[in-house]
N, C-alpha and C positions, 0 to 999 in steps of 0.2 A: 436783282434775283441772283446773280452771280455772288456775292458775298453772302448768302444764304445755303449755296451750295458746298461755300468754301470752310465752312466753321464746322468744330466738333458739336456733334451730339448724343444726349443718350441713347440708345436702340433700344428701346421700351418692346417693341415686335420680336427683338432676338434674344432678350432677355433672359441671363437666370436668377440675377438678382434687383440688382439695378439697371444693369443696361451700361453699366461702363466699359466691358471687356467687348461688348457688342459694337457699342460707339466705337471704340480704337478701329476693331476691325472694319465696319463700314468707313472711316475715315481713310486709314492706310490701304483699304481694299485688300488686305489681309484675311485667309481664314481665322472666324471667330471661335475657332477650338486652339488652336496655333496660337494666339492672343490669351487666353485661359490657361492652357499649359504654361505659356510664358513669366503670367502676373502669380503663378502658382509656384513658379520653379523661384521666382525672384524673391517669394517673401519665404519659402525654406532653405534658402540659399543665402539669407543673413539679411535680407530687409527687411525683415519680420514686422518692426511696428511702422515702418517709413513705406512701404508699399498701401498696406490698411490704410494710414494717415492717406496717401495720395488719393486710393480708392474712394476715401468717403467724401475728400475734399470736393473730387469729379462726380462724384454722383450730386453732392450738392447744391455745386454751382453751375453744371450746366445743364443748358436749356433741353426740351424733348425735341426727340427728333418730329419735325413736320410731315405727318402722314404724306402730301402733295408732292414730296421734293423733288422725287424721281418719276413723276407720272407717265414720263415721254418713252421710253425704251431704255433694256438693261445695257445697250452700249453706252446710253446718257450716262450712268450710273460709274459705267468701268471711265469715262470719260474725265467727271468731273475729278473722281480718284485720285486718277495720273494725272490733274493739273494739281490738287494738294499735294501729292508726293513729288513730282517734278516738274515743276512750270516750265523749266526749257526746255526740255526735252518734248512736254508736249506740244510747244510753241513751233520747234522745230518741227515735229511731225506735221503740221496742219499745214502750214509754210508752205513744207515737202509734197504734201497734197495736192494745193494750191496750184504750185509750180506744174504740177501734172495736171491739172483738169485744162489751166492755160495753155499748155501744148499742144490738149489734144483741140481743144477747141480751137489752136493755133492752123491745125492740121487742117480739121474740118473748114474751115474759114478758106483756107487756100485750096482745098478740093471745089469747092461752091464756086469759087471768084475765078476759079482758072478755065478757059476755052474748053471745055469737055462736051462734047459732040453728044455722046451718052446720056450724058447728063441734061445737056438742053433738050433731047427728044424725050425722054422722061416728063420734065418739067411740061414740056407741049402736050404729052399724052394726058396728063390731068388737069388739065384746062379742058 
């Protein structure tokens, strides 16, 4: 499933022609007007037949995007994103994450296991 997330597609949904300019921006996580201005300013700005050519070649040969891809939540979405555009970085972050949920359940673990008076008449009162 993971290498499904990670390939370009065309965005047929955001669509104004094909769905190329769409695709980049759902792929980069890029606004898809910012993507447009871009492949717009690229081909009056001397790529004129080599921009086209790229555009038709993308619309061609790649696949549609998968209705299901992103069914889960729009942070899935900003997620998978930022592992295309920077796999270390996100790798670091989740790490980063990691590191922290361990501490705090580091925490919790030695509040529970340590002599607390408090705590054990607690524990007694819900019994």
């Amino acid at each position: 499933m993971t290498s499904q997330r990670t390939r370009f597609y065309l965005d047929k949904q955001n669509a104004k022609w094909s769905g190329v300019c769409a695709g980049i921006a759902d792929y980069t996580g890029m606004d898809v007007t910012l993507v447009r201005i871009g492949v717009v300013l690229m081909t009056i700005m001397g790529g004129f037949p080599w921009t086209l050519i790229a555009y038709w070649i993308a619309a061609a040969t790649a696949p549609r995007k998968p209705l299901d891809l992103y069914d889960e939540a729009p942070e899935e979405k900003k997620f998978w994103q930022g592992v295309r555009a920077n796999p270390k970085r996100i790798t670091r972050d989740v790490r980063s994450r990691f590191r922290d949920i361990d501490r705090r359940l580091a925490d919790v673990e030695a509040y529970v296991t340590s002599s607390n008076s408090r705590l054990a008449r607690e524990i007694e009162q819900l019994r």
